[in-house]
CHARMM-style PDB file with segment names, atoms N, HN, CA, C and O in Angstrom:
ATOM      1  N   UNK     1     -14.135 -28.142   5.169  1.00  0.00      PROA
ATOM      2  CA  UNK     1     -15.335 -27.336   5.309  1.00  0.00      PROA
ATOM      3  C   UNK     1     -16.565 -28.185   5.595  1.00  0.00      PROA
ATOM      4  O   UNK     1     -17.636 -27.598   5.441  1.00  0.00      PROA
ATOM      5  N   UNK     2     -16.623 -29.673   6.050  1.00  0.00      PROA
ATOM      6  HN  UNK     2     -15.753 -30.150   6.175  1.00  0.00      PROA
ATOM      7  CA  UNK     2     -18.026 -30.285   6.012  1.00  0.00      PROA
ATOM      8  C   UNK     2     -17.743 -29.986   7.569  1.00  0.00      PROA
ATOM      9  O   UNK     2     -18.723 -29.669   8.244  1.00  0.00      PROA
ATOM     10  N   UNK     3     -16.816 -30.039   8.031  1.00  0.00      PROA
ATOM     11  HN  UNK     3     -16.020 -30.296   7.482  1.00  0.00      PROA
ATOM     12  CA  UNK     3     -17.504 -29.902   9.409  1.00  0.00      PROA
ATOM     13  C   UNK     3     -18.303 -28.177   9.969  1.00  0.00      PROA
ATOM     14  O   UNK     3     -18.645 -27.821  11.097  1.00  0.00      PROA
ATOM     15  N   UNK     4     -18.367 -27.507   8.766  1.00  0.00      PROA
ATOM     16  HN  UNK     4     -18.090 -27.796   7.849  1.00  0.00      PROA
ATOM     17  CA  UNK     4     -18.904 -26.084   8.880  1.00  0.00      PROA
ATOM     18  C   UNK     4     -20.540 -26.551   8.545  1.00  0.00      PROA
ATOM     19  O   UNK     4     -21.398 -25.984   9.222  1.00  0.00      PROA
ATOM     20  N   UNK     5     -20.895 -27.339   7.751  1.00  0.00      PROA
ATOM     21  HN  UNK     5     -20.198 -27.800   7.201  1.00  0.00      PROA
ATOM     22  CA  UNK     5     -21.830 -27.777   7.305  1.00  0.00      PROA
ATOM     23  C   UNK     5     -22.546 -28.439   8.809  1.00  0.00      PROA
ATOM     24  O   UNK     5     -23.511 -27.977   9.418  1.00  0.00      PROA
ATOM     25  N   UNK     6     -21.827 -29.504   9.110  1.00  0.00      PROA
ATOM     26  HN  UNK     6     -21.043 -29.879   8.615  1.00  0.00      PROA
ATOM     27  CA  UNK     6     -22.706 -30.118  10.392  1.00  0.00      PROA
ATOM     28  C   UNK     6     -23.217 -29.676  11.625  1.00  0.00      PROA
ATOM     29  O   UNK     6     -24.166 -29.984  12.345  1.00  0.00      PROA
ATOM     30  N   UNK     7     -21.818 -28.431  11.660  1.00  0.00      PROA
ATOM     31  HN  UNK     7     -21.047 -28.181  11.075  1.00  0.00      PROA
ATOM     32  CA  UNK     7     -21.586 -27.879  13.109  1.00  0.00      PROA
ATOM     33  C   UNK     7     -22.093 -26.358  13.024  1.00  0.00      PROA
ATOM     34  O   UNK     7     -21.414 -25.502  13.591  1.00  0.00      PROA
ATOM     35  N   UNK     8     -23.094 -26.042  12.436  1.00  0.00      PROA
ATOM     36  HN  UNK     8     -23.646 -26.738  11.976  1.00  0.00      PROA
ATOM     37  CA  UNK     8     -22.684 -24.163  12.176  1.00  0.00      PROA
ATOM     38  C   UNK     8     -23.900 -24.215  13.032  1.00  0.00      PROA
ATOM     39  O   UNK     8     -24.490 -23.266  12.514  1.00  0.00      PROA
ATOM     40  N   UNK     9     -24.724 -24.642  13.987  1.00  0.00      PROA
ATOM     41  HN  UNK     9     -24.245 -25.413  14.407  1.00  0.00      PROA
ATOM     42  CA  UNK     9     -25.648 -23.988  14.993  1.00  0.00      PROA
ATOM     43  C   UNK     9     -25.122 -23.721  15.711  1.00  0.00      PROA
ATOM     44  O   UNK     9     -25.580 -22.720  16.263  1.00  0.00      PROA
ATOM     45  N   UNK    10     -23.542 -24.392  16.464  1.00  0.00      PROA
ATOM     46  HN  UNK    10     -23.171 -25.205  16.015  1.00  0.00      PROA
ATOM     47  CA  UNK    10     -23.133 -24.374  17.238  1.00  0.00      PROA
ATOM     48  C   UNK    10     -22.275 -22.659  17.306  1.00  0.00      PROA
ATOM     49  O   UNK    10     -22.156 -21.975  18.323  1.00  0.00      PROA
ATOM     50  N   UNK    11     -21.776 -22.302  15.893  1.00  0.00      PROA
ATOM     51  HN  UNK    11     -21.873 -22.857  15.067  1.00  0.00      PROA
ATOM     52  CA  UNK    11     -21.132 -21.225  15.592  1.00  0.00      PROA
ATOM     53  C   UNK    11     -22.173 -20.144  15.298  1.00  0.00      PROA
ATOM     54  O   UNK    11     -21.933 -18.975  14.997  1.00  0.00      PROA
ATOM     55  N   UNK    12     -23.490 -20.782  15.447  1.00  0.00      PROA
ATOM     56  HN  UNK    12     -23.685 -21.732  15.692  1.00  0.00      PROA
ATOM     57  CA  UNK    12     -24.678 -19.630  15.266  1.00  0.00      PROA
ATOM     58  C   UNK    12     -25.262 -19.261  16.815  1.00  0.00      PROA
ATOM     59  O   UNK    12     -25.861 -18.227  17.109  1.00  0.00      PROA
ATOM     60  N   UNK    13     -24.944 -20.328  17.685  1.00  0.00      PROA
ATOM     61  HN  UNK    13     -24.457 -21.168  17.446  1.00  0.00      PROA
ATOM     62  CA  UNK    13     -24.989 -20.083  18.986  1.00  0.00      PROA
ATOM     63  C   UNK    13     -23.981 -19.628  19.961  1.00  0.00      PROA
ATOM     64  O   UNK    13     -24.208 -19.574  21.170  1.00  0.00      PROA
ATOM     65  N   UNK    14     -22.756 -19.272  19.358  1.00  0.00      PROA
ATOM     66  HN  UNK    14     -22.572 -19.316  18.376  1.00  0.00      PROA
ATOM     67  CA  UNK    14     -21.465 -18.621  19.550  1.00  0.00      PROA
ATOM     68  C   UNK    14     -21.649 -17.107  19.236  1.00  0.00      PROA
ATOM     69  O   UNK    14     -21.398 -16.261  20.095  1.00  0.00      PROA
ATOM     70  N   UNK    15     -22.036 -16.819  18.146  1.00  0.00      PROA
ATOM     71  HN  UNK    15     -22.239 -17.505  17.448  1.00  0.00      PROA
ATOM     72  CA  UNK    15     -22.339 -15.849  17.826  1.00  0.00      PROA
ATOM     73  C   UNK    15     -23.658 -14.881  18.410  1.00  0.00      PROA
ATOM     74  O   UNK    15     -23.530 -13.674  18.617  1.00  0.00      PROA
ATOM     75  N   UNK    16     -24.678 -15.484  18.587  1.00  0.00      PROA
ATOM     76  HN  UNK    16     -24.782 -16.464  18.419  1.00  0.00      PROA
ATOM     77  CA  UNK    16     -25.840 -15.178  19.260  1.00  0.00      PROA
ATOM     78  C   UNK    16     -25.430 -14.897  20.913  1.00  0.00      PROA
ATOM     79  O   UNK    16     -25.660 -13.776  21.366  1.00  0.00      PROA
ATOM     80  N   UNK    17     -25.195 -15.301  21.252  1.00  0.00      PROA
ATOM     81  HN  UNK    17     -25.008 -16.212  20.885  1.00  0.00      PROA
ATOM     82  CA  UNK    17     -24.155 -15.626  22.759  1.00  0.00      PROA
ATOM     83  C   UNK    17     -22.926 -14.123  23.085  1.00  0.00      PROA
ATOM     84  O   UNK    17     -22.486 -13.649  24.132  1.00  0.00      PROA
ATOM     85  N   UNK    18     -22.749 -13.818  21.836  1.00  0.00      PROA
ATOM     86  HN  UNK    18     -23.106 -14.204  20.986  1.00  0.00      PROA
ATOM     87  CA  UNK    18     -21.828 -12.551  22.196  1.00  0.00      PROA
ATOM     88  C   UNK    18     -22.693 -11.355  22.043  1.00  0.00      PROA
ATOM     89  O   UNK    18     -22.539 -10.362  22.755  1.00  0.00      PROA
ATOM     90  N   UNK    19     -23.581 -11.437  21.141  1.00  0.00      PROA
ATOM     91  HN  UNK    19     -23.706 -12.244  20.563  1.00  0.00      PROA
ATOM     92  CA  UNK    19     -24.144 -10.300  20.450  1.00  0.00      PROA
ATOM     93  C   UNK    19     -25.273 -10.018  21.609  1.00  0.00      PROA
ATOM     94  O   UNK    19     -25.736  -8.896  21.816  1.00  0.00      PROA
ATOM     95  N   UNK    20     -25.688 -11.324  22.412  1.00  0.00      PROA
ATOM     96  HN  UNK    20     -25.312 -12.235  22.244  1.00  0.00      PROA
ATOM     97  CA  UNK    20     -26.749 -10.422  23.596  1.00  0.00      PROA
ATOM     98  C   UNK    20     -25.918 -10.348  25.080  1.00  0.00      PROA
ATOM     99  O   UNK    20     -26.453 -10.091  26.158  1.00  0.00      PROA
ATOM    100  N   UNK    21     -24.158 -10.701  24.818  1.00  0.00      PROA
ATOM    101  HN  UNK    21     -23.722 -10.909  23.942  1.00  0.00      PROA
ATOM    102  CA  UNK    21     -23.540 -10.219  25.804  1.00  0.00      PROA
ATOM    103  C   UNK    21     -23.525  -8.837  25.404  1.00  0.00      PROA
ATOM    104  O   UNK    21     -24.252  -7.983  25.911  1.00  0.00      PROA
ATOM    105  N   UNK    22     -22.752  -8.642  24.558  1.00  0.00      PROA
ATOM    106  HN  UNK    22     -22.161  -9.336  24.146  1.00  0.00      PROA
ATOM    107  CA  UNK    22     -22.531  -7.117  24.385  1.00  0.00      PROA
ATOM    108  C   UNK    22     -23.508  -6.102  24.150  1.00  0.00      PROA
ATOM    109  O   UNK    22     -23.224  -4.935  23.878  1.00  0.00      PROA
ATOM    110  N   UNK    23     -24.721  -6.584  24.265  1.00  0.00      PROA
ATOM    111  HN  UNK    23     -24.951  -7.532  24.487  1.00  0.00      PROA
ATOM    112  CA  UNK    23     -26.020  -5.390  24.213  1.00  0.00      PROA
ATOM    113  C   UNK    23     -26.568  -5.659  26.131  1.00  0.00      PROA
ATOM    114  O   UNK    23     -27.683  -5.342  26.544  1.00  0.00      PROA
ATOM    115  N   UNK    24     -25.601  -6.212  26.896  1.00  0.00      PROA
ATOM    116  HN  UNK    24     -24.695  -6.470  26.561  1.00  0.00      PROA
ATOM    117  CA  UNK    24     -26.360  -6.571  28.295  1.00  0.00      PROA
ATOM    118  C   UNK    24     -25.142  -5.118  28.733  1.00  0.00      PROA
ATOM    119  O   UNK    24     -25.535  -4.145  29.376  1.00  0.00      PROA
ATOM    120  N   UNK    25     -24.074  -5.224  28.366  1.00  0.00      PROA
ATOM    121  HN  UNK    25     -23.755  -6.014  27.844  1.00  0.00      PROA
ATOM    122  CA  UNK    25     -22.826  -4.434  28.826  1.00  0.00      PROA
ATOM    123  C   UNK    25     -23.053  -3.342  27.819  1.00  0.00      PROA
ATOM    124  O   UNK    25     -21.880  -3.000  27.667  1.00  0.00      PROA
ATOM    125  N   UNK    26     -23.513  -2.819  27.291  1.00  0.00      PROA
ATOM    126  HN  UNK    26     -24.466  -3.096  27.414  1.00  0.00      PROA
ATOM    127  CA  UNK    26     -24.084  -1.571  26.415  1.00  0.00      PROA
ATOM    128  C   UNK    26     -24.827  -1.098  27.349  1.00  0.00      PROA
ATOM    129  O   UNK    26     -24.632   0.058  27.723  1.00  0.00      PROA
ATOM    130  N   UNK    27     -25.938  -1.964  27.984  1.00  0.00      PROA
ATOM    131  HN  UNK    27     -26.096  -2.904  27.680  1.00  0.00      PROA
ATOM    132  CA  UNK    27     -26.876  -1.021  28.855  1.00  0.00      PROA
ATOM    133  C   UNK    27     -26.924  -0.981  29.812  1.00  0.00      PROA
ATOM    134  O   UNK    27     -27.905  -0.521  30.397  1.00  0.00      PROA
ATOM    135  N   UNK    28     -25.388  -1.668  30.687  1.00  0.00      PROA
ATOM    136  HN  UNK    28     -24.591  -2.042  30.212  1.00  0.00      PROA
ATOM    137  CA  UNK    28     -24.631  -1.028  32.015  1.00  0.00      PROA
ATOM    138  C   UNK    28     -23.975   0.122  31.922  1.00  0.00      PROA
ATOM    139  O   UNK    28     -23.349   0.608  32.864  1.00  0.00      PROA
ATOM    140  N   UNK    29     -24.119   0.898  30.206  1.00  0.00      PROA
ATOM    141  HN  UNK    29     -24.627   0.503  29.441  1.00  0.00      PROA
ATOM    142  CA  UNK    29     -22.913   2.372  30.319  1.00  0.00      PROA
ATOM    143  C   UNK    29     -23.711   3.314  30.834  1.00  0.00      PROA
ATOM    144  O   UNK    29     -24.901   3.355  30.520  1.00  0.00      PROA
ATOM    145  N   UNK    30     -23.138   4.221  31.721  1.00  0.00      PROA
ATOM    146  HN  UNK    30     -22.172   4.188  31.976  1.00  0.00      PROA
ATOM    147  CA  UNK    30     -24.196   5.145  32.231  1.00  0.00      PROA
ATOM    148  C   UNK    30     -23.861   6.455  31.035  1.00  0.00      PROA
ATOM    149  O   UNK    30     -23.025   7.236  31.490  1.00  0.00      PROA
ATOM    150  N   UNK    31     -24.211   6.723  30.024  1.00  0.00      PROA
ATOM    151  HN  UNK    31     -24.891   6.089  29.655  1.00  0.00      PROA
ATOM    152  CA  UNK    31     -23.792   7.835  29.522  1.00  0.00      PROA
ATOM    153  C   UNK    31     -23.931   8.854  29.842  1.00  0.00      PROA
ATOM    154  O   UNK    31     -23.080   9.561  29.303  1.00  0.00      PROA
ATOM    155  N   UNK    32     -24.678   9.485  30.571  1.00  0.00      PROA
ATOM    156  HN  UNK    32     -25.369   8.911  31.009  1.00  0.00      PROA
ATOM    157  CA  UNK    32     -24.701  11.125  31.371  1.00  0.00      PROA
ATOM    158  C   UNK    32     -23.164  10.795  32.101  1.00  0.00      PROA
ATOM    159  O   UNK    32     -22.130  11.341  31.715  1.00  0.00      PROA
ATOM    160  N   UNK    33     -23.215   9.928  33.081  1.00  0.00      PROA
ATOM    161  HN  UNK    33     -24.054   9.484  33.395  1.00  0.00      PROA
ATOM    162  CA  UNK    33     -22.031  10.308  33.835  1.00  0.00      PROA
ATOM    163  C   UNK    33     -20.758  10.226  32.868  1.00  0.00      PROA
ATOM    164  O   UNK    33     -19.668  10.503  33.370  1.00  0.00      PROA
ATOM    165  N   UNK    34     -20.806   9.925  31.741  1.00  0.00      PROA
ATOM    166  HN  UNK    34     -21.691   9.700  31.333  1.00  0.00      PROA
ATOM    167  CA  UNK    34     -19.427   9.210  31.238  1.00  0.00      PROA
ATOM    168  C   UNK    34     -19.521  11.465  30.661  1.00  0.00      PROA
ATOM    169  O   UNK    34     -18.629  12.276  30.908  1.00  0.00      PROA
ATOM    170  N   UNK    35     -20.952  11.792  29.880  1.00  0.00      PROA
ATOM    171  HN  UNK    35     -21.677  11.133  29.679  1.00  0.00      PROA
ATOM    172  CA  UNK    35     -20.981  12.870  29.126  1.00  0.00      PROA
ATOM    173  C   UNK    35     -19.939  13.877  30.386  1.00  0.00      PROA
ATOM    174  O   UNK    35     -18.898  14.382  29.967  1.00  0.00      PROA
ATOM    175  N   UNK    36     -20.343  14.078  31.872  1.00  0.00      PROA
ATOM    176  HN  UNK    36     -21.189  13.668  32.212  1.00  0.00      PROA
ATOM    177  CA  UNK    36     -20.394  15.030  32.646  1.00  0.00      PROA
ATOM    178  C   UNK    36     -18.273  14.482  32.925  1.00  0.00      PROA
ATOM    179  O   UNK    36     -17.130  14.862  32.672  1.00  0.00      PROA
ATOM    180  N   UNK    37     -18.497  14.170  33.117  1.00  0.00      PROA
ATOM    181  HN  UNK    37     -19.425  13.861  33.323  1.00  0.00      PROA
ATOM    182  CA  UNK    37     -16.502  13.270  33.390  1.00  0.00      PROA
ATOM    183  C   UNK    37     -15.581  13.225  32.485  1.00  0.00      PROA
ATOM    184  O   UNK    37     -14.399  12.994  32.741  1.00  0.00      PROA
ATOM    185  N   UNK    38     -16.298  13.562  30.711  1.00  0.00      PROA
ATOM    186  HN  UNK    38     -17.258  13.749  30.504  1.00  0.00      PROA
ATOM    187  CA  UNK    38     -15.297  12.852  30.032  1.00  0.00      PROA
ATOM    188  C   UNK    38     -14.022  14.338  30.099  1.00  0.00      PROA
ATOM    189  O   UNK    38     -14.131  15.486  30.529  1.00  0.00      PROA
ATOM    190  N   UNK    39     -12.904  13.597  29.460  1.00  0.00      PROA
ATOM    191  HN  UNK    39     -12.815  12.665  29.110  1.00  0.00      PROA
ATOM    192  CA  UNK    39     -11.786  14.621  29.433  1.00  0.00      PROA
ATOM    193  C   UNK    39     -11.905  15.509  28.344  1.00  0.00      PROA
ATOM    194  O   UNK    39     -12.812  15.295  27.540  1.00  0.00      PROA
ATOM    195  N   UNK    40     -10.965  16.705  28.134  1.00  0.00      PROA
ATOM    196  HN  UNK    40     -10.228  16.879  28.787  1.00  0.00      PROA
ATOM    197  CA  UNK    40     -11.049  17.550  27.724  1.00  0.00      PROA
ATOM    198  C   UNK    40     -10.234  17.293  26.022  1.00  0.00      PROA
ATOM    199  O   UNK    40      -9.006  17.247  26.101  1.00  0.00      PROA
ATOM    200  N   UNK    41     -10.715  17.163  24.837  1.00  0.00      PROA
ATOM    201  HN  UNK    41     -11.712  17.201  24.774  1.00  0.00      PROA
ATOM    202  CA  UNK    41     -10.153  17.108  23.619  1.00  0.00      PROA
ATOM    203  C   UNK    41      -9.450  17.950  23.440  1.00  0.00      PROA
ATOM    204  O   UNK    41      -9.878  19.094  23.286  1.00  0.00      PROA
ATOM    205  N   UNK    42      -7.877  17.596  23.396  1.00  0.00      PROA
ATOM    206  HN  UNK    42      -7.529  16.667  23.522  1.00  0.00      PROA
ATOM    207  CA  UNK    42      -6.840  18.421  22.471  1.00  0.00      PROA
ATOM    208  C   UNK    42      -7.311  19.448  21.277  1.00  0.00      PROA
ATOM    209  O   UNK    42      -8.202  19.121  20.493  1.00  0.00      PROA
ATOM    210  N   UNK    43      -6.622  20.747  21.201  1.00  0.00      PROA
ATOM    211  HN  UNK    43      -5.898  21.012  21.838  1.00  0.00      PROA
ATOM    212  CA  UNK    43      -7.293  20.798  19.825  1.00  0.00      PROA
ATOM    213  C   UNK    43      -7.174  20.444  18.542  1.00  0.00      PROA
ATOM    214  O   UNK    43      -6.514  19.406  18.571  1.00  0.00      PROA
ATOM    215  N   UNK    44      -7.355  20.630  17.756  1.00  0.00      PROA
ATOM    216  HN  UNK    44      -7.892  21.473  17.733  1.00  0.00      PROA
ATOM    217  CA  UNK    44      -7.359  19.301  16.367  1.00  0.00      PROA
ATOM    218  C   UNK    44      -6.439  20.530  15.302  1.00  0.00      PROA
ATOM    219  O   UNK    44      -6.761  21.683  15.013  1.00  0.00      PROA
ATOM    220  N   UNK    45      -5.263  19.757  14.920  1.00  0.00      PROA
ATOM    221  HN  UNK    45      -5.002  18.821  15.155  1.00  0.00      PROA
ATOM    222  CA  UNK    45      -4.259  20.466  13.805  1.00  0.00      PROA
ATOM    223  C   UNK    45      -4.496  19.759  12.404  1.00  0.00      PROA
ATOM    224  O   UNK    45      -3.865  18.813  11.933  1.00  0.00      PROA
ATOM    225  N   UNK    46      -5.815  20.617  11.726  1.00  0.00      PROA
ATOM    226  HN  UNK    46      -6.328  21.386  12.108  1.00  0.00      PROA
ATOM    227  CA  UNK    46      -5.396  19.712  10.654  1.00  0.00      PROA
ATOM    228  C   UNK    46      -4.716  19.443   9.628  1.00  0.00      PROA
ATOM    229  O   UNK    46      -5.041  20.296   8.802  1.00  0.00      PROA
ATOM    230  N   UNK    47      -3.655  18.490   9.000  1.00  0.00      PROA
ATOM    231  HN  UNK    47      -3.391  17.797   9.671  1.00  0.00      PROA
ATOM    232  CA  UNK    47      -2.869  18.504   8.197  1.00  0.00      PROA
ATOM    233  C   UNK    47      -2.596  19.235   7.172  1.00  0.00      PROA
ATOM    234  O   UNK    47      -1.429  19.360   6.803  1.00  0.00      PROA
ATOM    235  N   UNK    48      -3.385  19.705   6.681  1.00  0.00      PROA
ATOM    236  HN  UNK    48      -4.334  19.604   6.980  1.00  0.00      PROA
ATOM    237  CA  UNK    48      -3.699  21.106   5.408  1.00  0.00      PROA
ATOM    238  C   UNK    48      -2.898  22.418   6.301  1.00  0.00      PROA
ATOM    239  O   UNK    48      -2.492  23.389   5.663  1.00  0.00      PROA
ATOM    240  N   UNK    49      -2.779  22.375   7.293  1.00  0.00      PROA
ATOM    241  HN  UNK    49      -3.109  21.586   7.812  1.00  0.00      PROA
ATOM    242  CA  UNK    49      -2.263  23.607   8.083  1.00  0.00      PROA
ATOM    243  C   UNK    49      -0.889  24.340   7.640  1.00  0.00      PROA
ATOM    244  O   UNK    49      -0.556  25.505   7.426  1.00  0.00      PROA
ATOM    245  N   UNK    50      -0.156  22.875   7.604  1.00  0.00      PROA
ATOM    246  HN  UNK    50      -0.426  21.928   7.778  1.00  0.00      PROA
ATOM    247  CA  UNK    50       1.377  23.227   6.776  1.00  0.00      PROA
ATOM    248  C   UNK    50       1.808  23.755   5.861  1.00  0.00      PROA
ATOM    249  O   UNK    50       2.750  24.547   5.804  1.00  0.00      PROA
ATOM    250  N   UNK    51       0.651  23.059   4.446  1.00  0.00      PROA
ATOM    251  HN  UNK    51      -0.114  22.417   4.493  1.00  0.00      PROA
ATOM    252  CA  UNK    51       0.568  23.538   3.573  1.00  0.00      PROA
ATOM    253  C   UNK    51      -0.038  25.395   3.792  1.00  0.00      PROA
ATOM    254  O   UNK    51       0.470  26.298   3.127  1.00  0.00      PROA
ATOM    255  N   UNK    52      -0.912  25.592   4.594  1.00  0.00      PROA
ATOM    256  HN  UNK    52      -1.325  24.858   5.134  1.00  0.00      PROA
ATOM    257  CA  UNK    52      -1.344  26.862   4.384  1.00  0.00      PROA
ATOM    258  C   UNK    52      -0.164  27.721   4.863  1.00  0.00      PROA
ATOM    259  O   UNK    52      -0.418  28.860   4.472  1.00  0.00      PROA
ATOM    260  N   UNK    53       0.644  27.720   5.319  1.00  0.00      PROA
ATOM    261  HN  UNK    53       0.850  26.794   5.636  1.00  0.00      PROA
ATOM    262  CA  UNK    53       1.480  28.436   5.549  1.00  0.00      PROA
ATOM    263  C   UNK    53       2.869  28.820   4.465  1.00  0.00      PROA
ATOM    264  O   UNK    53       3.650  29.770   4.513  1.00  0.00      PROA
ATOM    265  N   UNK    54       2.786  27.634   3.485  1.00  0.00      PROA
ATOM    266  HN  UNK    54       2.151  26.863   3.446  1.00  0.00      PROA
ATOM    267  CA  UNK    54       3.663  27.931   2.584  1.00  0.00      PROA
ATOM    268  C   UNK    54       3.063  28.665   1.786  1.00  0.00      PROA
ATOM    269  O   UNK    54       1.850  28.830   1.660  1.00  0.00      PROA
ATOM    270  N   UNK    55       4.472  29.420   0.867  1.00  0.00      PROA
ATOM    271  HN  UNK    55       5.457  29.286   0.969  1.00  0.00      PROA
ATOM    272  CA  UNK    55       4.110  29.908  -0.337  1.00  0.00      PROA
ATOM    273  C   UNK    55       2.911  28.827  -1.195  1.00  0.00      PROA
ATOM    274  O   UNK    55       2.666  27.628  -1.062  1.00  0.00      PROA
ATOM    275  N   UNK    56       2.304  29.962  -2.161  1.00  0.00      PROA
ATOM    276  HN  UNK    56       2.503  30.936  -2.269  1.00  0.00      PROA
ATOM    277  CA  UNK    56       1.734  29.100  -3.310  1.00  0.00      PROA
ATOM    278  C   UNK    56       2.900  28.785  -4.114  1.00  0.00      PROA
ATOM    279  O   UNK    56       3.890  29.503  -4.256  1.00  0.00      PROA
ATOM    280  N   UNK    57       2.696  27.671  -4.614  1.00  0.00      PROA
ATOM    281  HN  UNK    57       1.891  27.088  -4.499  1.00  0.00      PROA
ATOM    282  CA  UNK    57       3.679  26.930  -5.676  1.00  0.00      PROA
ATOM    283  C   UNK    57       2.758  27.305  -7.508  1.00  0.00      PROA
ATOM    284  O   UNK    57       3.411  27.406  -8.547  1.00  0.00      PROA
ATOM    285  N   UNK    58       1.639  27.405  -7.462  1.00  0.00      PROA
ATOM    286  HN  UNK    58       1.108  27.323  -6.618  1.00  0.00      PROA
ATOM    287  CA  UNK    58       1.239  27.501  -8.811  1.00  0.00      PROA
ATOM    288  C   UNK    58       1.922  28.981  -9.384  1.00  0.00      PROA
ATOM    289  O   UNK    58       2.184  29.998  -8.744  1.00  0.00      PROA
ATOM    290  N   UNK    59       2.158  28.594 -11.301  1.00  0.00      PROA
ATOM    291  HN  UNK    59       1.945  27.768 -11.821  1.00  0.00      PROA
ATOM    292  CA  UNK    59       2.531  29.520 -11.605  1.00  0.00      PROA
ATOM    293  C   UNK    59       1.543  30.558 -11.896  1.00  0.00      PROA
ATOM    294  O   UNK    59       0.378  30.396 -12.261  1.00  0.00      PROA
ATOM    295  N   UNK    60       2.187  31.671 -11.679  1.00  0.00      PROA
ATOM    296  HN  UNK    60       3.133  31.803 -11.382  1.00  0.00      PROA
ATOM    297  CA  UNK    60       1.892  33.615 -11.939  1.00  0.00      PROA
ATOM    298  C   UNK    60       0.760  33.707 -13.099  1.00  0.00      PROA
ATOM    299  O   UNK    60       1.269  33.322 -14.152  1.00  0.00      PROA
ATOM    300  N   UNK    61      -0.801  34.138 -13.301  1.00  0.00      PROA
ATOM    301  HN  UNK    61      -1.214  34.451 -12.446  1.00  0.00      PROA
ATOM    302  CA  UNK    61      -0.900  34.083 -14.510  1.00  0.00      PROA
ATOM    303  C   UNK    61      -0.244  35.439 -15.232  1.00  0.00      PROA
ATOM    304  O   UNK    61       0.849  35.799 -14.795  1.00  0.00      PROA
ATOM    305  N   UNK    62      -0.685  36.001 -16.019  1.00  0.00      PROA
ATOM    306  HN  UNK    62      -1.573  35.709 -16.374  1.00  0.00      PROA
ATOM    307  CA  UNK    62      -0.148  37.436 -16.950  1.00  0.00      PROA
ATOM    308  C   UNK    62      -0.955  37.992 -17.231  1.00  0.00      PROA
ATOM    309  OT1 UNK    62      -0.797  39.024 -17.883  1.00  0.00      PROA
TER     310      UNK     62
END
C-alpha cells in the first residue's frame, strides 16, 4: 500500500479523466429522439399475481 500513498494523483487523475468523459457522452444523448423511438414495454406480471389466484390458506374464523 505505500505505493497508493506516493502514486494516488495519478489514480485521482484516472478518475477525474473518466468522470468528465462520461459527462462529455451524457451530453451527446439526444433524449427527445431516444423519448419519440423508444420501444414499447411488455406488460409487467407482478409476482403476487400467482398467489392471487390461489385459494386463501388462512384458517376459517367462527
Amino acid at each position: 500500500m505505500g505505493w497508493l500513498a506516493d502514486y494516488w494523483w495519478i489514480i485521482l487523475l484516472v478518475l477525474a479523466g473518466m468522470i468528465i468523459s462520461g459527462i462529455k457522452e451524457l451530453r451527446r444523448v439526444d433524449h427527445k429522439r431516444f423519448m419519440d423511438d423508444r420501444p414499447e414495454l411488455p406488460p409487467h406480471r407482478d409476482n403476487n399475481a400467482k398467489w392471487d389466484e390461489q385459494d386463501d390458506d388462512w384458517p376459517k374464523k367462527k
